[in-house]
N, C-alpha and C positions, 0 to 999 in steps of 0.2 A: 504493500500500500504506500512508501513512503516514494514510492517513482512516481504516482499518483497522487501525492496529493497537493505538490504547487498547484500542478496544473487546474485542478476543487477550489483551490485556492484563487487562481487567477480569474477560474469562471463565475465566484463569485462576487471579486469585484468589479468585470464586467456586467454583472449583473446589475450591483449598485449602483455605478454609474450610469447604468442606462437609464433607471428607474428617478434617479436627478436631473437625466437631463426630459424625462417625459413631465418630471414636476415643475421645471424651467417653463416648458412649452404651457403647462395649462395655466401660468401666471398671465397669459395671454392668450384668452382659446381662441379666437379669431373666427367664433362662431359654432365651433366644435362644440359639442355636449361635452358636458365634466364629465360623465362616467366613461366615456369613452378613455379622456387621460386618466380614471381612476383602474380601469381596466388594465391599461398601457402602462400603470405605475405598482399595481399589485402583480402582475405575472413576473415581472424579475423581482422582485422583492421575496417572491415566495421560491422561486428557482433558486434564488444565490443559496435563502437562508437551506435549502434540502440538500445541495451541493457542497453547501459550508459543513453539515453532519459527513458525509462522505470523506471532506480533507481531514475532520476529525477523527475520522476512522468509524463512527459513529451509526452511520446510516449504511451501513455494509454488512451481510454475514456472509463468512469465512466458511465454505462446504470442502471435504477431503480432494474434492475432483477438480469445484470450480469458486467464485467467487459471485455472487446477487447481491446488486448494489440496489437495496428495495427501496432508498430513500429516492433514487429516478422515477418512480413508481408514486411514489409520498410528490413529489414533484408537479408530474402528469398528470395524475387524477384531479389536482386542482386547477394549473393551468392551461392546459389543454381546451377543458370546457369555456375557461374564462377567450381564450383565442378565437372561439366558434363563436362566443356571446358576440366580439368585438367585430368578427366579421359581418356577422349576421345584424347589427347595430349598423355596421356603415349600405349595407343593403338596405334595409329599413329605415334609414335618418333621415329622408321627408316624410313616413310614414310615421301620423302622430300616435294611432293607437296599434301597437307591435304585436305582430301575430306569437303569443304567449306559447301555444302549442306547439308551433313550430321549436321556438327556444328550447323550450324542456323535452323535447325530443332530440335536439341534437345533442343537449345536457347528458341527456339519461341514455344514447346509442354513443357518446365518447368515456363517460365511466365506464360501463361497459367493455367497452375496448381495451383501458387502461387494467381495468382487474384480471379482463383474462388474462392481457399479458404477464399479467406477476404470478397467478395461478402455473400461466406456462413454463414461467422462470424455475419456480420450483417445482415444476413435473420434469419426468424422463419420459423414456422412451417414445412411444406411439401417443402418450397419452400428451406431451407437449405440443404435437403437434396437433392435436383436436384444439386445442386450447388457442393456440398460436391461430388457425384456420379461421374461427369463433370470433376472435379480435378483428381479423383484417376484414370477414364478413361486416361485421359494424363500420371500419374504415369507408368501406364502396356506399355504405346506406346515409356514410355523413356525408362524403363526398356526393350522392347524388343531389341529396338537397343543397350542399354547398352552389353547386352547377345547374340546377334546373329550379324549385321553387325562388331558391334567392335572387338566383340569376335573373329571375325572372319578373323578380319584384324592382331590382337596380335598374333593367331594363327601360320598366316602366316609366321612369324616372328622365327620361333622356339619356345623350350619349355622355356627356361629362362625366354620371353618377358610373353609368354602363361601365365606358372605361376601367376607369378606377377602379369597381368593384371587380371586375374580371383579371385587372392586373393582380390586385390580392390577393386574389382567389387561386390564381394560380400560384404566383408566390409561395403561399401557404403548401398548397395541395401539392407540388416540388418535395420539398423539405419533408412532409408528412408522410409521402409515399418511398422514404429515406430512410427513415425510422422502423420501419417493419423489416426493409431490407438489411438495415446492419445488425439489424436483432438476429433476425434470422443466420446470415453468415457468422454472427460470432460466437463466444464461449455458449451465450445461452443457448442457443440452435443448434446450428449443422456443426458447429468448432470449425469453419474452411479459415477463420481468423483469430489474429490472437487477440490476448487481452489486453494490450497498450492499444491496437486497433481498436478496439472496442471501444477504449476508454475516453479514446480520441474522436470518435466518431459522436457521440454523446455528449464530447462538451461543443465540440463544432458547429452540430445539426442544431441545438436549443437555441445558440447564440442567435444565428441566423432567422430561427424560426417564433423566436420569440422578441428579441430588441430587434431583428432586420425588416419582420415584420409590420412591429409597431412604428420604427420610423414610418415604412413607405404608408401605410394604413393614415399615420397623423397627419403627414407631410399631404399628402393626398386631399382629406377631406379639407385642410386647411387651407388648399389650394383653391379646392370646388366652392367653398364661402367666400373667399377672396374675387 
């Protein structure tokens, strides 16, 4: 763990910073809804602080074979959802009253996803990959609402919102559809990688998909009020 954990270390004062500079920005929302920077300032906030148990050694358990860093897990389950909320907010921000159901569906099919995967983490054989299967199933059903009800709500909106919303979109759905893949190749899947791989891959993919995100997401709709 100790070749590990600058690096815990470092992601989570990337994370800090990012999380200051989203509180900078809402000192001036330029028309932006607060929650949106409350969004934009609680996902790294709560990544560093699950990152920071990792560098402590903390948020990890030690198995004979392999190594589950469950606090990734402690991480995802809460920001994850909060990223979908944020997306689905910038598809909906002329829309005064927000389709509720939509939200808590894509709430309650990304938990989902997030647990199976830990389930998976600590399954073998045949049975991790039931588990693993179960997750990316939910992945396809968030992404389709990502790409078709939401899409279709931005749409309506003109091409400005359209735009925007479909750059994020994909953005996002990038990075996401990254995440299953280096699970899958690494210690907790198939072993084709090692575990520095792994561990690199994890701090890499959040940074990007969590503060690379929220920049383009803030800078965006700050744009479209301007």
């Amino acid at each position: 763990m100790e070749n590990f954990s600058t690096l815990h270390f470092l992601y989570a004062f990337i994370m800090l910073a990012g999380a200051i500079y989203f509180f900078y920005l809402s000192r001036e929302p330029k028309g932006v809804p607060l929650y949106e920077y409350f969004l934009a300032i609680t996902i790294p906030l709560w990544s560093g602080a699950a990152y920071l148990s990792i560098a402590f050694g903390q948020g990890v358990l030690k198995q004979s074979e392999r190594t589950i860093y469950f606090a990734r897990y402690l991480d995802w389950v809460v920001t994850t959802p909060l990223l979908l909320l944020a997306l689905a907010f910038t598809a909906m921000i002329y829309v005064e009253k927000k389709n509720k159901t939509m939200l808590l569906t894509l709430v309650a099919l990304d938990i989902f996803m997030i647990l199976t995967g830990l389930i998976a983490d600590f399954s073998t054989g045949y049975v991790k990959y039931i588990w693993y299967s179960l997750g990316v199933l939910a992945l396809l059903f968030i992404l389709y609402i990502v790409w078709y009800p939401l899409r279709w709500i931005a749409d309506s909106f003109g091409s400005r919102l359209s735009i925007h919303y479909k750059r994020s979109a994909a953005y996002l759905t990038f990075f996401w559809v990254l995440y299953p893949t280096v699970w899958l190749l690494g210690p907790s899947g198939a072993g084709l990688t090692q575990q520095a791989v792994d561990v690199l891959g994890f701090i890499i993919l959040p940074i990007f998909s969590k503060v690379g995100f929220s920049i383009l997401d803030l800078h965006g709709l700050r744009n479209l009020e301007e």
